[in-house]
C-alpha positions in Angstrom: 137.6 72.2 66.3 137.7 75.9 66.8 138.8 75.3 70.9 141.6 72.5 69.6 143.0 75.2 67.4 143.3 77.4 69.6 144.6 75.2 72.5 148.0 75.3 71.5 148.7 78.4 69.4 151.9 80.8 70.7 153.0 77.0 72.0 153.5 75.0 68.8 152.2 77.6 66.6 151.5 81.0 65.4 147.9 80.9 64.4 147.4 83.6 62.1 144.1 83.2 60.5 141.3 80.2 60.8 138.2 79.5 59.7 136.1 76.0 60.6 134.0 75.3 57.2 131.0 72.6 57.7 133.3 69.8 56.2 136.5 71.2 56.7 139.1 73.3 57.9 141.2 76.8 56.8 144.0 77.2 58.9 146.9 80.0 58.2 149.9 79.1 60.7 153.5 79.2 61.1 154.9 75.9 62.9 157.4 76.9 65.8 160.8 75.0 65.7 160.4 70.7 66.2 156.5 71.1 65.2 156.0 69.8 61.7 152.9 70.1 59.8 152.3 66.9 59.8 152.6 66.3 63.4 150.2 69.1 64.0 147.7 67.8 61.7 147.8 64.2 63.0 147.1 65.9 66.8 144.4 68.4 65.8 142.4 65.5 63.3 143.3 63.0 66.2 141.9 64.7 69.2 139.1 66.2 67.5 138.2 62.8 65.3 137.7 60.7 68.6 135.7 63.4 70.3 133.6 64.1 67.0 133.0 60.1 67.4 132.1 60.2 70.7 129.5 63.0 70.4 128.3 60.8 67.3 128.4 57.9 69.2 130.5 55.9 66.2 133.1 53.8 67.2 135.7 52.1 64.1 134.8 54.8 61.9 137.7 57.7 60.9 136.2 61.1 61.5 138.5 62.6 59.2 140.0 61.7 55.5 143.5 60.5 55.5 144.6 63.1 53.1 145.4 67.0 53.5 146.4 70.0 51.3 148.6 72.5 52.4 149.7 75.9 50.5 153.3 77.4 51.3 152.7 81.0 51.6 155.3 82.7 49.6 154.7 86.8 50.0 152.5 89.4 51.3 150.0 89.4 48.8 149.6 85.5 49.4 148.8 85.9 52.5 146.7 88.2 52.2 144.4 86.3 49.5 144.6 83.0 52.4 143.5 85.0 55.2 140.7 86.3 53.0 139.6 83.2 51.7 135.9 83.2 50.6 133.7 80.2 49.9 
């Protein structure tokens, strides 16, 4: 996950802060111009899904859960608290 987030940042995005949790992923990032969220998220959970598969040897299985959240970061002090985020 960590190389896949990394693959394309200062291309499609500005990767400010990340952190890859055992189930799940923090990501902090500011989408250039034409890259939605969306479209990022469906490449990153995409790519790493069938991999994640193939290492687990599962096929017809989703790696991933459909579903997302995202946080629109609003000031300073916001972004602060999201690049600090503590379990």
């Amino acid at each position: 996950m960590a190389q896949a987030l990394k693959f394309f940042a200062a291309v499609r995005y500005d990767l400010l802060a990340w952190v890859v949790m055992p189930n799940h992923v923090h990501a902090v990032l500011r989408p250039m111009p034409d890259w939605s969220l969306s479209r990022l998220l469906k490449g990153w959970k995409g790519y790493t899904g069938h991999v994640a598969n193939k290492m687990l040897e599962r096929t017809g299985n989703p790696f991933w859960q459909v579903e997302s959240f995202d946080h629109l970061i609003r000031d300073d002090e916001d972004m602060q608290r999201c690049c600090r985020y503590r379990r």
